[in-house]
C-alpha positions as CSV (number, residue, x, y, z in Angstrom):
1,X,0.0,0.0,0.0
2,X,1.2,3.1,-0.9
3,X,2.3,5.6,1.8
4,X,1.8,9.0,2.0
5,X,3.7,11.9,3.6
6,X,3.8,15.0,3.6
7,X,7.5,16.3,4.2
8,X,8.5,15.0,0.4
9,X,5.4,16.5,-1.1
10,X,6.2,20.0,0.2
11,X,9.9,19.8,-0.2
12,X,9.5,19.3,-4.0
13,X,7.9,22.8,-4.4
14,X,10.4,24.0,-2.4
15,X,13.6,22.8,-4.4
16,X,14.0,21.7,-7.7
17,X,17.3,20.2,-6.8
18,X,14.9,17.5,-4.2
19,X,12.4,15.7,-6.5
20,X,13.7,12.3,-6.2
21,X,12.0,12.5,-2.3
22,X,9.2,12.7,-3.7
23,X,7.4,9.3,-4.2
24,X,8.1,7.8,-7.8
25,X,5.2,6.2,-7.7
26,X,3.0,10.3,-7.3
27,X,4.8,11.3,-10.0
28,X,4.6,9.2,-13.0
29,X,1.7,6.4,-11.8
30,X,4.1,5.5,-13.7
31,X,5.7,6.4,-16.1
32,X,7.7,9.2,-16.5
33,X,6.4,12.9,-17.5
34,X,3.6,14.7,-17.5
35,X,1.0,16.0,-19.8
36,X,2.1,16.2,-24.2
37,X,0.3,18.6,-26.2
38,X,1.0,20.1,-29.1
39,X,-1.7,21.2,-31.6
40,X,0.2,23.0,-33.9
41,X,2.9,19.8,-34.3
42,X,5.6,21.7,-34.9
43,X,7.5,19.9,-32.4
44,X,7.3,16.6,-34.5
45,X,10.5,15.2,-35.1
46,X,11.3,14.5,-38.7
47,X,11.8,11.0,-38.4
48,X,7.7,10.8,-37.0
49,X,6.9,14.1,-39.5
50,X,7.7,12.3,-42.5
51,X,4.0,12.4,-44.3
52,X,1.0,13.4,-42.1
53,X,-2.1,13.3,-43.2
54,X,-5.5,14.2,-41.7
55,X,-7.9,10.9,-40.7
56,X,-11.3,12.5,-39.8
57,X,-13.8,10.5,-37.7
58,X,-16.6,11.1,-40.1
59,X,-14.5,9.9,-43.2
60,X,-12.5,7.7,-42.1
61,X,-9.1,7.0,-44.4
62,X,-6.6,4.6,-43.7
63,X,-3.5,5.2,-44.8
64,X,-1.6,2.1,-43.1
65,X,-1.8,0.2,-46.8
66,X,0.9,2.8,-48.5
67,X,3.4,2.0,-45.4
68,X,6.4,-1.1,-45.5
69,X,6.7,-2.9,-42.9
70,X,10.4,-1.0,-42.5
71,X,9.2,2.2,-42.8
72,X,6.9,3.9,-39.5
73,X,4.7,6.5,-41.0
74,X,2.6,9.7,-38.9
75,X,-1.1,10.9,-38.9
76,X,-3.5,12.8,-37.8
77,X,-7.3,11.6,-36.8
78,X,-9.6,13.9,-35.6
79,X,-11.7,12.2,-32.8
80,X,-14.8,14.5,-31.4
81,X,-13.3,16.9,-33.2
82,X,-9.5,17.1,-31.7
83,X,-6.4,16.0,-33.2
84,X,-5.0,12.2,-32.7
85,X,-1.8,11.6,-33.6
86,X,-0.3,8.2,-34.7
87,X,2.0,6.2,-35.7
88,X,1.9,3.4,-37.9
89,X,3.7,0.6,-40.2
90,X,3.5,-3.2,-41.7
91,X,0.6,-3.8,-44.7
92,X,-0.3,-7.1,-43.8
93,X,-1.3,-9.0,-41.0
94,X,-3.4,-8.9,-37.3
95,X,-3.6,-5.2,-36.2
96,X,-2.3,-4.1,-33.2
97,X,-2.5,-1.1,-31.0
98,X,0.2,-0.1,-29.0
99,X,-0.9,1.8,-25.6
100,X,1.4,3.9,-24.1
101,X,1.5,4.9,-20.1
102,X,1.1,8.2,-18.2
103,X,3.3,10.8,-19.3
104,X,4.7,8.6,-22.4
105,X,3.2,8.4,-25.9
106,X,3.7,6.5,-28.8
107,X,7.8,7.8,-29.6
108,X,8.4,5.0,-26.5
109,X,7.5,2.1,-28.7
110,X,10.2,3.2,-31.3
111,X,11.8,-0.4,-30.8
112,X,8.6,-2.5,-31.2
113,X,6.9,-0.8,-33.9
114,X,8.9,-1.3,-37.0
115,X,10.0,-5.3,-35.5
116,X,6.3,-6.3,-34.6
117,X,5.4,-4.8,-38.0
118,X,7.1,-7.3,-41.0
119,X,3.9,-9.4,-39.8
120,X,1.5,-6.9,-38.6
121,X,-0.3,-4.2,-39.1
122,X,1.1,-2.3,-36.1
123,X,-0.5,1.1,-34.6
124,X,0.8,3.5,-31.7
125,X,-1.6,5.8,-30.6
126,X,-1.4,8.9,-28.4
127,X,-4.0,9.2,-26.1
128,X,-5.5,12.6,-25.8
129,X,-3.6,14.9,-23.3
130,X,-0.1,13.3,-24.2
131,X,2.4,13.0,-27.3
132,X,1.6,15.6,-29.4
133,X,-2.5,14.6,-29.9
134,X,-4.2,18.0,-28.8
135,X,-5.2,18.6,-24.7
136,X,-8.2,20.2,-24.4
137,X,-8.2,22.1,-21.0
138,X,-10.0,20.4,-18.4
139,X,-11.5,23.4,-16.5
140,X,-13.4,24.3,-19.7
141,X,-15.1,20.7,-19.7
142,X,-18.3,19.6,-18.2
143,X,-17.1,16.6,-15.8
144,X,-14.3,14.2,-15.7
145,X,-12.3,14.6,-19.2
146,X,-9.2,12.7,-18.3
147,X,-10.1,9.4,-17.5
148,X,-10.2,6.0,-18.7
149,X,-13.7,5.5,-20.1
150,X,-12.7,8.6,-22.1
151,X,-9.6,7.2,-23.3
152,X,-11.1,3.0,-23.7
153,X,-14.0,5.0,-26.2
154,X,-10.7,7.0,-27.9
155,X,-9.4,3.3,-28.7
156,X,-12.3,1.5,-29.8
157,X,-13.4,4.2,-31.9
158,X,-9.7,4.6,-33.2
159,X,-10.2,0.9,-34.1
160,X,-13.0,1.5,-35.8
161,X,-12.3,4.6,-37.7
162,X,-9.1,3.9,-38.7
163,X,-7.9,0.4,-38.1
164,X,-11.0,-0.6,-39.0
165,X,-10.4,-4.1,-37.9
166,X,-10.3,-6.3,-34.8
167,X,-7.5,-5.7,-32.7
168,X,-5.0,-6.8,-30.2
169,X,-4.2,-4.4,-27.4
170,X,-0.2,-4.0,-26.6
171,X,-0.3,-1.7,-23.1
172,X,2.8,-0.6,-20.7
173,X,1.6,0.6,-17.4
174,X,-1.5,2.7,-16.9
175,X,-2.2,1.8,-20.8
176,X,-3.5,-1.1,-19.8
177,X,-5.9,0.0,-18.0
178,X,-7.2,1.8,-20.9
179,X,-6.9,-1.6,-22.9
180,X,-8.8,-3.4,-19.9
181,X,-11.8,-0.7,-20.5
182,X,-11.7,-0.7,-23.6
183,X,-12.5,-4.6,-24.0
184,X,-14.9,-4.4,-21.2
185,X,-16.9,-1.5,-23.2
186,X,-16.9,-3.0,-26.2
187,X,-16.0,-6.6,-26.3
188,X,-16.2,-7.1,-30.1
189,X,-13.0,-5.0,-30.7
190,X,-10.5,-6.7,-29.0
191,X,-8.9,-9.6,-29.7
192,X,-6.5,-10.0,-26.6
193,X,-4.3,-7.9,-24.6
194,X,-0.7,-7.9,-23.8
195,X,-0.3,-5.6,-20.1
196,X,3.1,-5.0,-19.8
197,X,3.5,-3.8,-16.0
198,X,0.1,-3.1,-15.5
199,X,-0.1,-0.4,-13.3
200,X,-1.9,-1.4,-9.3
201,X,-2.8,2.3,-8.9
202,X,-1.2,2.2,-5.8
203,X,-2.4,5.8,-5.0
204,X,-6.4,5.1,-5.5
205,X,-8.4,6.3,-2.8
206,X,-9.5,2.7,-2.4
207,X,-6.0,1.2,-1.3
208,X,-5.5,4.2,1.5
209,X,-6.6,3.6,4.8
210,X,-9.4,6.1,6.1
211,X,-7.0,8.1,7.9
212,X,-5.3,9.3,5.1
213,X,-8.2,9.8,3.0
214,X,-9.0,13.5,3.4
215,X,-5.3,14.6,3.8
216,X,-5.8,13.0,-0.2
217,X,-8.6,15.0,-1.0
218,X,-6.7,18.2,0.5
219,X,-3.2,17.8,-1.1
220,X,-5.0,16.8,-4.6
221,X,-6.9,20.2,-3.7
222,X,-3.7,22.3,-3.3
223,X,-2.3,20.8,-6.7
224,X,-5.5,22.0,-8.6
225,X,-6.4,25.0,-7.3
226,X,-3.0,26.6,-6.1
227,X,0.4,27.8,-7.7
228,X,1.4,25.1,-5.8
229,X,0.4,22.7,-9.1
230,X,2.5,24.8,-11.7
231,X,5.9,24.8,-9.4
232,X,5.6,21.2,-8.6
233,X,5.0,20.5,-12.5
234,X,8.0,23.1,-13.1
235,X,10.1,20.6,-10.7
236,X,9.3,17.7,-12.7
237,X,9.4,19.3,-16.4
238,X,13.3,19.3,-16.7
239,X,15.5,17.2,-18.1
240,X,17.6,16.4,-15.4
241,X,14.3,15.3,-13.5
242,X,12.8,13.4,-16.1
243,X,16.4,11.6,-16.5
244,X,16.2,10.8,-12.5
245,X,13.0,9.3,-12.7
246,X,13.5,7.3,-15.6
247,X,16.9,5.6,-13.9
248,X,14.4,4.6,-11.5
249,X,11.9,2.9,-13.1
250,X,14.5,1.1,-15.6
251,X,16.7,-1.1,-14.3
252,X,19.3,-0.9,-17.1
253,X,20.2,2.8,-16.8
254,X,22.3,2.2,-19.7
255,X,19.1,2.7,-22.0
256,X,18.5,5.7,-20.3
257,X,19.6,8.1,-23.1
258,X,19.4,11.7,-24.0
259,X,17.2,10.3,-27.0
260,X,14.9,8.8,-24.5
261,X,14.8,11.9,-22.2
262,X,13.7,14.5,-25.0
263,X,11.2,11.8,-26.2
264,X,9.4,12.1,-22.8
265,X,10.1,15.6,-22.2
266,X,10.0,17.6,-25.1
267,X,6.1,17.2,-26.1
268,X,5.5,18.1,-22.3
269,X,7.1,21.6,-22.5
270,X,4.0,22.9,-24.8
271,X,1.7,25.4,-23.1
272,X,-1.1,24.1,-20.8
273,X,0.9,20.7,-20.5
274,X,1.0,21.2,-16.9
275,X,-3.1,21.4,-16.6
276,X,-3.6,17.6,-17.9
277,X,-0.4,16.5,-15.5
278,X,-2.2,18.0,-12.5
279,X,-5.4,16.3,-13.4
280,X,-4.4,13.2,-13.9
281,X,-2.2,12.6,-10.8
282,X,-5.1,13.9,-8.8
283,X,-7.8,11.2,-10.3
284,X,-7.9,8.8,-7.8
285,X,-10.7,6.9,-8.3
286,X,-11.6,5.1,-11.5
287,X,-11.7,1.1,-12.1
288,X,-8.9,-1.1,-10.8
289,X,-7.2,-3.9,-12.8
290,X,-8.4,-6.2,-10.3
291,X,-12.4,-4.7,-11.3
292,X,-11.6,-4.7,-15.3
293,X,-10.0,-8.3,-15.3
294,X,-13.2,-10.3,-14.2
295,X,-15.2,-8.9,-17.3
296,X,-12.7,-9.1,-19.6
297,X,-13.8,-12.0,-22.4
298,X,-10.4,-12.1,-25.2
299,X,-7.5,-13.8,-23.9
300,X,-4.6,-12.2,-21.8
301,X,-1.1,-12.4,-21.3
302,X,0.5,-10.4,-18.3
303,X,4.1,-9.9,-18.5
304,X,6.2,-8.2,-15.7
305,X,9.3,-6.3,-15.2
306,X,11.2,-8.8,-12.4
307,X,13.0,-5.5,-11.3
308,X,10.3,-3.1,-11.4
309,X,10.5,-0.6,-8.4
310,X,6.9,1.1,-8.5
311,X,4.6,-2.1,-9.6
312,X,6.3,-4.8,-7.8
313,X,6.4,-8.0,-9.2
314,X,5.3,-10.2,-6.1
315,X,2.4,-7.9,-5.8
316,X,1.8,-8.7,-10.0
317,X,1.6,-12.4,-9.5
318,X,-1.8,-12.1,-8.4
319,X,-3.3,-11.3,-11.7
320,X,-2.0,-14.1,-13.3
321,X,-5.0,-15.9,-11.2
322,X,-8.1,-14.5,-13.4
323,X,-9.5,-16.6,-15.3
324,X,-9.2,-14.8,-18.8
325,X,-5.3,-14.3,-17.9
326,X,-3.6,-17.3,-19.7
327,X,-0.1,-16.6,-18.6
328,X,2.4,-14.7,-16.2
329,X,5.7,-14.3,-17.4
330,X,8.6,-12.5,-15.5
331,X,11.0,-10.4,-17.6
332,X,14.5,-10.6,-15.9
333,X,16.4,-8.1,-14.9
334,X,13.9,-5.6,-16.4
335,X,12.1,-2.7,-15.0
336,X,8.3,-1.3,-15.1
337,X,9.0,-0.3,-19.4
338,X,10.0,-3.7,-20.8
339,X,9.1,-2.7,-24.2
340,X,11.9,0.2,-24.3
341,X,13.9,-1.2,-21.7
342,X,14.2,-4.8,-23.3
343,X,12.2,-5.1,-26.7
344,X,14.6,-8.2,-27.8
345,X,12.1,-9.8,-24.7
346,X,8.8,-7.8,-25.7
347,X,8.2,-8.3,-29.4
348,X,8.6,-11.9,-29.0
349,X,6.7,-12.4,-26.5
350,X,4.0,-10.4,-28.3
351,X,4.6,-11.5,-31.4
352,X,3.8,-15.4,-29.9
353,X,0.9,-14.3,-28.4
354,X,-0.8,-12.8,-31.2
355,X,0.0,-15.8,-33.4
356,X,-1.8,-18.4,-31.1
357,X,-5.1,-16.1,-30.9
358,X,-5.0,-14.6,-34.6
């Protein structure tokens, strides 16, 4: 159970030069950074900017069939009328959509994408809020914006629109959550799910014993509603921060690279990034993989990081008990982003797992 104190949370706003006492776990539920937006995409680097093209809901055009299986391409798909980006590659072959976690989009499947593509068709979408898919400001929204129902209907209508096909659900972290949804909410989509870490959502109100409940409520409070919420963002949004975290969660630091860093940080630096960051690490409610799992129908394999620091393995074992869970697989030596960390591991894994169900 995840414990919460208060010294680390003030000292962060305090000094920048102090963020690693604050709980890894607050920061990146995991994983690393914050909020992406960037609706003009002129931060798009050139090897993701190569051809864009506009995919809107209403007339849907995939473009996947122009694409080798070598070659990863961009574009755009407007969904309730805001801008999706993706990334996509392979002509032939099951679909698959890769999920990224909080904070990440879909630059951190750059090593599975063009593999998992010579026999797929393979998809990495940004959710809305992160990567450079546009953030519409939650204060100016009736309700709850940022949450998973909202991000499971992005998916299945992403299948729909522009996959246009069944598909198999590839999720690090708190992406598969939004895979778990998604297959709960509309069965027919999904074929089978890879979680990749699964994130516990150690922080959800539920997991916190009643004592520490409305201290919850108050801190989350202070982050929303307070300058407090742009200087801790501030803390985090650096490179040298964002580098810290990431040697946390991976256990090969090695593949912690400058590349890596700026793939995280970069789309987080946009204006109004810090407004999606602060909402999301103060949603603490929501379903629980332990809720989704039960209703989930398709097939799923659970693979875990044996070195992760923030979803601990022995805690992961568990959910290789439900039912529609038809395997548990440690990854050794790896931390809580297999798929970066170790994708010599991932896409075969994956790719074996989509072969037996396809």
């Amino acid at each position: 159970m995840a414990r919460w104190t208060l010294s680390p949370c003030t000292s962060i706003v305090a000094s920048r030069r102090r963020i690693s006492s604050l709980p890894s776990q607050f920061l990146f539920s995991p994983l690393s950074s914050f909020a992406y937006s960037n609706p003009s995409f002129n931060c798009l680097k050139a090897s993701n900017a190569e051809r864009i093209q506009e995919v809107s809901g209403s007339d849907p055009v995939s473009t996947a069939a122009t694409a080798t299986s070598s070659q990863v391409q961009t574009s755009i798909w407007l969904w309730r009328g805001y801008r999706i980006r993706y990334q996509y590659a392979g002509t032939s072959g099951p679909a698959l959509v890769l999920i990224h976690g909080f904070g990440a989009n879909s630059d951190h499947w750059r090593k599975n994408i063009p593999v998992l593509a010579s026999s797929n068709r393979v998809y990495a979408i940004d959710l809305i809020g992160y990567g450079y898919s546009d953030k519409p400001n939650p204060r100016e929204l009736d309700g709850s914006f940022y949450t998973f129902e909202t991000w499971a209907d992005q998916l299945n209508s992403f299948c729909s629109d522009v996959v246009r096909d069944r598909a198999f659900f590839i999720c690090n972290s708190i992406g598969g959550l939004v895979g778990l949804q998604a297959a709960v909410t509309d069965p027919s989509i999904c074929k089978g799910i890879v979680l990749l870490d699964i994130s516990l959502r150690m922080l959800h109100i539920k997991k916190q014993p009643w004592y520490g409940k409305p201290f919850i409520k108050s801190f989350q409070s202070l982050l929303r509603n307070t300058p407090v919420g742009k200087l801790f963002f501030n803390a985090v949004a650096t490179p040298e921060s964002v580098k810290n975290i990431l040697c946390q969660c991976y256990h090969d630091t090695s593949t912690v690279t400058d590349e890596l860093v700026q793939t995280i940080l970069q789309p987080g630096l946009d204006p109004g990034a810090a407004d999606v960051f602060l909402e999301f690490i103060c949603y603490s409610d929501g379903p629980l993989p332990e809720e989704l799992l039960p209703k989930v129908t398709c097939p799923v394999l659970v693979a875990w990081g044996e070195k992760d620091p923030w979803e601990p393995v022995e805690l992961g074992r568990a959910y290789g008990d439900f039912k529609a869970v038809e395997d548990f697989i440690v990854l050794p030596n790896v931390g809580h982003c297999p798929q970066d960390e170790a994708p010599d591991l991932v896409n075969p894994l994956v790719e074996s797992f989509v072969k037996r169900h396809n």
